[in-house]
C-alpha positions as a Markdown table, in Angstrom:
| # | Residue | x | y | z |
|---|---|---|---|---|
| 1 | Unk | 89.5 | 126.1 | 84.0 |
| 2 | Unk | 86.7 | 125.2 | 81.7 |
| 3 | Unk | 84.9 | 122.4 | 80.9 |
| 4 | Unk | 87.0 | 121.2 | 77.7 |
| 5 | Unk | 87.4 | 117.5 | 79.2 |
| 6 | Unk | 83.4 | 116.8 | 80.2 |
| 7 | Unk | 82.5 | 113.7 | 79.0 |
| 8 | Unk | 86.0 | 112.4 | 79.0 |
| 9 | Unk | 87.2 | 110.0 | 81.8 |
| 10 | Unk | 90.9 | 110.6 | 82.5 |
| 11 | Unk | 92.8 | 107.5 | 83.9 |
| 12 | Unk | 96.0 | 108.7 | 86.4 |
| 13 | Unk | 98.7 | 106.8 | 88.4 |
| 14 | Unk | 100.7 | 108.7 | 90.9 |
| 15 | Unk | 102.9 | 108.0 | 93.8 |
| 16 | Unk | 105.4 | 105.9 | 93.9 |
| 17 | Unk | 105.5 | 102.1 | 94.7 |
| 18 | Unk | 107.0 | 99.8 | 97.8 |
| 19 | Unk | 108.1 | 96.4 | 96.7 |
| 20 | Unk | 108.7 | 94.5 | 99.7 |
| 21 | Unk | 111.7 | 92.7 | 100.7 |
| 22 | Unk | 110.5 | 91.1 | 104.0 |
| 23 | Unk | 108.0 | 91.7 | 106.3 |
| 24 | Unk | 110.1 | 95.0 | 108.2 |
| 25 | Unk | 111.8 | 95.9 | 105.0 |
| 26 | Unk | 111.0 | 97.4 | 101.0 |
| 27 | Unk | 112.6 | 98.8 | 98.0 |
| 28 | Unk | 111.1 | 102.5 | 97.8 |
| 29 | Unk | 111.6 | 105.8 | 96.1 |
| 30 | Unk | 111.1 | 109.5 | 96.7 |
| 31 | Unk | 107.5 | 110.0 | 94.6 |
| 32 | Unk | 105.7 | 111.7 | 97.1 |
| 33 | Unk | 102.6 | 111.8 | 94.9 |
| 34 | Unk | 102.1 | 115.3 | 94.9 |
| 35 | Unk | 101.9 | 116.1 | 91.1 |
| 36 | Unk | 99.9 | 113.1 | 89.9 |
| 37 | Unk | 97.6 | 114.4 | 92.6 |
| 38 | Unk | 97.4 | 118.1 | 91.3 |
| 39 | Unk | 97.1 | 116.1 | 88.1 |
| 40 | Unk | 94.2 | 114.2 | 88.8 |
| 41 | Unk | 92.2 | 117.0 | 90.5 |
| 42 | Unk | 93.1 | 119.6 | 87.4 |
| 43 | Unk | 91.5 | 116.9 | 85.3 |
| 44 | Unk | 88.3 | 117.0 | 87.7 |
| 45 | Unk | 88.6 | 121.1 | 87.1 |
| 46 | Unk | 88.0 | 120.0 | 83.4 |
| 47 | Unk | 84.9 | 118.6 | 84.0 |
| 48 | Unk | 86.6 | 115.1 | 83.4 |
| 49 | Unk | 86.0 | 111.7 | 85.8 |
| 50 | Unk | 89.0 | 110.8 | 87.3 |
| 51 | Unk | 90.2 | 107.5 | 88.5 |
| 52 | Unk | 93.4 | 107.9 | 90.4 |
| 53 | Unk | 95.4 | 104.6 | 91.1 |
| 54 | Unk | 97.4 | 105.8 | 94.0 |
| 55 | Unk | 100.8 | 104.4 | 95.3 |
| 56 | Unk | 101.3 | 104.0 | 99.2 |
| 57 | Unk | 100.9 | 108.4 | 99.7 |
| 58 | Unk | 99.7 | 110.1 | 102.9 |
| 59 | Unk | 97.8 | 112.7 | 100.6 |
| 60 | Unk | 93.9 | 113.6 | 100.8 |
| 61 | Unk | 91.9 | 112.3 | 97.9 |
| 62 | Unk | 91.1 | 115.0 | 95.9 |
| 63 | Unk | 87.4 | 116.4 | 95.5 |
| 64 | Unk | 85.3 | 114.3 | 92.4 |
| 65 | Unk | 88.0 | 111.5 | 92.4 |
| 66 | Unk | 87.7 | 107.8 | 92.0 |
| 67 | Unk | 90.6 | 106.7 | 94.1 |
| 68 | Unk | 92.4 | 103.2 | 94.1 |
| 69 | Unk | 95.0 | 102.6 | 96.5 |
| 70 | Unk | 98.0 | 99.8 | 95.8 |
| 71 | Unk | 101.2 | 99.4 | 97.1 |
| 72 | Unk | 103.4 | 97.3 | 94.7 |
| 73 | Unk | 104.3 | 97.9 | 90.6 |
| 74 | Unk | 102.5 | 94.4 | 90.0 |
| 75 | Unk | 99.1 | 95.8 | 92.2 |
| 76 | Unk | 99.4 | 99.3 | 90.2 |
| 77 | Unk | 99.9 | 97.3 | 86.6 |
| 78 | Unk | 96.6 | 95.4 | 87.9 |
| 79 | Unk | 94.7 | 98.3 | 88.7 |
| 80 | Unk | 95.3 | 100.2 | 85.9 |
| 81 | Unk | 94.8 | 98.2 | 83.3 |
| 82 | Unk | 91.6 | 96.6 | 85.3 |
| 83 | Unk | 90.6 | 100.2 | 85.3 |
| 84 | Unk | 90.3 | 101.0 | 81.2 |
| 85 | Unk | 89.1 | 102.0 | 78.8 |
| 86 | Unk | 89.6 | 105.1 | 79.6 |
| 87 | Unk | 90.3 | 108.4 | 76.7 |
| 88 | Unk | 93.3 | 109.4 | 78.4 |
| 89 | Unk | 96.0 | 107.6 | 80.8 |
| 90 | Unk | 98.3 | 109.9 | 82.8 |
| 91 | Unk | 101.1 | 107.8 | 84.0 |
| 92 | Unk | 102.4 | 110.1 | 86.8 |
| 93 | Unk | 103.5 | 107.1 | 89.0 |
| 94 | Unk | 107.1 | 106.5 | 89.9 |
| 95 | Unk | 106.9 | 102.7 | 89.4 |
| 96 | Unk | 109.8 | 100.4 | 90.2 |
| 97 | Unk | 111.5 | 98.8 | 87.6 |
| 98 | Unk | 113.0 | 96.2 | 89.9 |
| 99 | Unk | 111.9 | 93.8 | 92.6 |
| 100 | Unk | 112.8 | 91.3 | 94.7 |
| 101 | Unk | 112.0 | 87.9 | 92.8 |
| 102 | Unk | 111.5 | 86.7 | 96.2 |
| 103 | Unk | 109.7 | 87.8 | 99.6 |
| 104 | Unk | 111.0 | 86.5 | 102.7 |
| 105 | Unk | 108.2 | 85.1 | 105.2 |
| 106 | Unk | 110.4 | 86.0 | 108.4 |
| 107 | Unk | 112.6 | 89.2 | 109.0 |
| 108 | Unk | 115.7 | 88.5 | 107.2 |
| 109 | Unk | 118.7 | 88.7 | 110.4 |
| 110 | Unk | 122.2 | 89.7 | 110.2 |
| 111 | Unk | 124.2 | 86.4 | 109.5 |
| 112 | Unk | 127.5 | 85.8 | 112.1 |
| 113 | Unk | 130.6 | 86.3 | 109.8 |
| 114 | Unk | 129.0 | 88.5 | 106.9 |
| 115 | Unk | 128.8 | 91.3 | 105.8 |
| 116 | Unk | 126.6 | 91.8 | 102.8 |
| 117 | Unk | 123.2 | 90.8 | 101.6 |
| 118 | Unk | 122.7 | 89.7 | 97.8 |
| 119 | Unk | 119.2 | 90.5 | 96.8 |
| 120 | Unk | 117.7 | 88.9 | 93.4 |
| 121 | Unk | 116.1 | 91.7 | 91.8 |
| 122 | Unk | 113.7 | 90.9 | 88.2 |
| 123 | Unk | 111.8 | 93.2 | 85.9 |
| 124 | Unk | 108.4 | 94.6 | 86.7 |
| 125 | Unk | 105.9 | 94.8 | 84.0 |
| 126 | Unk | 106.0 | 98.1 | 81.9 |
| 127 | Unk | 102.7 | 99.9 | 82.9 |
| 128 | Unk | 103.0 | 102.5 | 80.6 |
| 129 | Unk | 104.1 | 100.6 | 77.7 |
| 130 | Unk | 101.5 | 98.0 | 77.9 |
| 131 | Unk | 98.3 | 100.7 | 77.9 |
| 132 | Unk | 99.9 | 102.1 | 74.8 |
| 133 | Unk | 99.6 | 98.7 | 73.2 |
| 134 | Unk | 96.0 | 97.7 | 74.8 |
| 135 | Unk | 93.6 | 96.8 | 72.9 |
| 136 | Unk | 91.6 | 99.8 | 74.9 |
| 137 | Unk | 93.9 | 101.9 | 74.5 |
| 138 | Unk | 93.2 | 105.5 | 75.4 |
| 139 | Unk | 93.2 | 108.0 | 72.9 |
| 140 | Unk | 95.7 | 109.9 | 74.2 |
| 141 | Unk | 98.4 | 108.0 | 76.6 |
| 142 | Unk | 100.8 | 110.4 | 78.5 |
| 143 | Unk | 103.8 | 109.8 | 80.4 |
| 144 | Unk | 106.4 | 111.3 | 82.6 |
| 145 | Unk | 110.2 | 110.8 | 83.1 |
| 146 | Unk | 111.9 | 112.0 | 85.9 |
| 147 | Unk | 115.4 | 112.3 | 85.0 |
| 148 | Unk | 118.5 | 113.4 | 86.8 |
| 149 | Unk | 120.5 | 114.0 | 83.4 |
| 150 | Unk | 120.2 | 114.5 | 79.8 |
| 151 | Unk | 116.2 | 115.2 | 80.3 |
| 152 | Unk | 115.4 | 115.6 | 77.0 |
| 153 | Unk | 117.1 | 112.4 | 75.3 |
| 154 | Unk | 115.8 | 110.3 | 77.9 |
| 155 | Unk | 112.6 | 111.4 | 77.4 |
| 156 | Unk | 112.2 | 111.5 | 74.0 |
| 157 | Unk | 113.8 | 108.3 | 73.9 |
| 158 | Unk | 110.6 | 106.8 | 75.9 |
| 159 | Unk | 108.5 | 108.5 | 73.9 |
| 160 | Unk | 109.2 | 106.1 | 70.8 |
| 161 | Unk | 110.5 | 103.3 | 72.5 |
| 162 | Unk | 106.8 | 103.2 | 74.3 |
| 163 | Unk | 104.6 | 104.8 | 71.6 |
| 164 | Unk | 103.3 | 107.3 | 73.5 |
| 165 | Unk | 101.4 | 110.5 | 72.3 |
| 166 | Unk | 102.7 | 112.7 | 75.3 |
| 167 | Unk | 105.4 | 112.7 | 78.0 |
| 168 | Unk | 105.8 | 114.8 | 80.5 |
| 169 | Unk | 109.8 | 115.6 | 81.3 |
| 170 | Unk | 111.9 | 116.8 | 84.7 |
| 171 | Unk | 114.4 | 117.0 | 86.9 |
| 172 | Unk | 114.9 | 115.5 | 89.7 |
| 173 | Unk | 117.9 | 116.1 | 92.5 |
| 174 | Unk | 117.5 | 120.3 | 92.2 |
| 175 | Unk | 115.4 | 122.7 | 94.5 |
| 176 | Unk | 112.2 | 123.2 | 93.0 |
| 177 | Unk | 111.6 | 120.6 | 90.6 |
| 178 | Unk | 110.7 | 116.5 | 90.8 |
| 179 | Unk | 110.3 | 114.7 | 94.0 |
| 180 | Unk | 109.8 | 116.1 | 97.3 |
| 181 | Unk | 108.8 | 119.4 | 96.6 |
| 182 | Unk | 105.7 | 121.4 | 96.4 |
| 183 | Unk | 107.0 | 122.7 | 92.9 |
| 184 | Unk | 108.2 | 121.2 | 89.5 |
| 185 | Unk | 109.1 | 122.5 | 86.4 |
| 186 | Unk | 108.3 | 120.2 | 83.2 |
| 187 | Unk | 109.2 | 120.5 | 79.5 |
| 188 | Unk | 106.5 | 118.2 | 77.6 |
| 189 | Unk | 107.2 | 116.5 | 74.0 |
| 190 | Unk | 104.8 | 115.3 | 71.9 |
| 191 | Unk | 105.5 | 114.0 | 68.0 |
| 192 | Unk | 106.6 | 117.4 | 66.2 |
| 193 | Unk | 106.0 | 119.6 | 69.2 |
| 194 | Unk | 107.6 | 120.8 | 72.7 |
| 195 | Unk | 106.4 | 123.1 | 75.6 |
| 196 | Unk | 107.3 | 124.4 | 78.9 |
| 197 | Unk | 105.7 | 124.3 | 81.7 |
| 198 | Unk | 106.3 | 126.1 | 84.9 |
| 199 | Unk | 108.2 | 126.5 | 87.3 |
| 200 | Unk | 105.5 | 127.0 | 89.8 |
| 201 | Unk | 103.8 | 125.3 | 92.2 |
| 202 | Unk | 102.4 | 121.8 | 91.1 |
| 203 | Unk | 99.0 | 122.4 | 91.3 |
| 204 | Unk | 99.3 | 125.1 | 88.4 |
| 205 | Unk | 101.7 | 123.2 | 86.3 |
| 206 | Unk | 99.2 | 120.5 | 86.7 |
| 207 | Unk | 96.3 | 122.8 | 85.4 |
| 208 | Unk | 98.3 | 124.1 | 82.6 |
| 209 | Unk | 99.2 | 120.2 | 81.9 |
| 210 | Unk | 95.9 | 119.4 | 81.6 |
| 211 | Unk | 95.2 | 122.4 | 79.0 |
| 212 | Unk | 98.1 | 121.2 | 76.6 |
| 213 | Unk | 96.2 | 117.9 | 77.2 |
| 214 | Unk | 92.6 | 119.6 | 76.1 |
| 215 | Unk | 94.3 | 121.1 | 72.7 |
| 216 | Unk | 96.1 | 117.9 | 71.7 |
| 217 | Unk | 92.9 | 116.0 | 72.4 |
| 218 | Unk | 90.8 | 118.5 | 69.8 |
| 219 | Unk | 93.9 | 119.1 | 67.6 |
């Protein structure tokens, strides 16, 4: 790949995020990082620097990479925005949109005579909204939205609702696409315009991710 993003510095979050419920116990998802990674080194390819806020991922950091690890949506929303300006944001991250509004200190135990647990579950901040509004915000601000239905309306849908430039769309829940695969398959929207990309493995979709990014960036 060439050099088309030297000079640029290219902001990424990937993984997903763990918002705990107790100290033995957390709220996950199935993110296993993989193609914010590919992401994030395809942007290095470019001749961009990288700053990759990572969620809790057993993956090596990838050659020429700034690398910022975090755990919860409220440590990633810290860590990104604490790490612009930046001319592009690459929201690959699977952040929760829920967490407990309370940690418990002590295990929580099974109580005699019930049989459920109520958790209270609030908001977490929209990461991906709030760089789009920043006052440093990136020239280009990219999404993704991992979908198990109606991809496209979804997706387009966050698009506006979040004023992004770019958002990267999927599947998730079939062989070869979204989490827990070595492959994906995306189909990327932008105002006026639509590509695919892939299937193939997620280090090439990332590179030809990062391309589409180059042209819009000189378009």
């Amino acid at each position: 790949m060439n050099g088309g993003l030297a000079g640029k510095r290219v902001l990424v979050s990937a993984g997903p995020t763990f918002e705990d419920i107790d100290p033995v116990r957390f709220i996950g998802n199935r993110s296993s990082g993989r193609m914010g990674f590919a992401v994030a080194a395809a942007a290095v390819e470019a001749g961009a620097e990288v700053v990759l806020v990572a969620g809790p991922v057993h993956l090596p950091t990838p050659d020429g990479v700034q690398r910022i690890d975090v755990r919860s949506a409220a440590q990633l929303h810290d860590a990104v925005l604490g790490a612009l300006p930046a001319d592009v944001y690459i929201g690959a991250a699977a952040v929760a949109d829920f967490t407990p509004r309370a940690v418990s200190e002590h295990k929580i135990k099974k109580t005699a005579g019930s049989d459920t647990l109520v958790l209270e579950l609030v908001r977490t901040r929209d990461v991906l909204a709030e760089v789009a509004a920043h006052a440093s915000r990136p020239s280009l601000v990219v999404g993704f939205a991992a979908e198990t239905h109606d991809v496209e309306r979804y997706a387009l849908g966050k698009l506006e609702a979040k004023r992004l430039d770019m958002i990267a769309a999927n599947r998730v829940g079939v062989d070869g696409s979204g989490f827990e695969s070595a492959e994906n398959a995306l189909d990327v929207y932008w105002p006026g315009g639509k590509r695919a990309l892939g299937p193939g493995p997620k280090t090439e979709v990332a590179r030809q991710l990062i391309h589409l990014i180059q042209k819009q960036m000189t378009a």
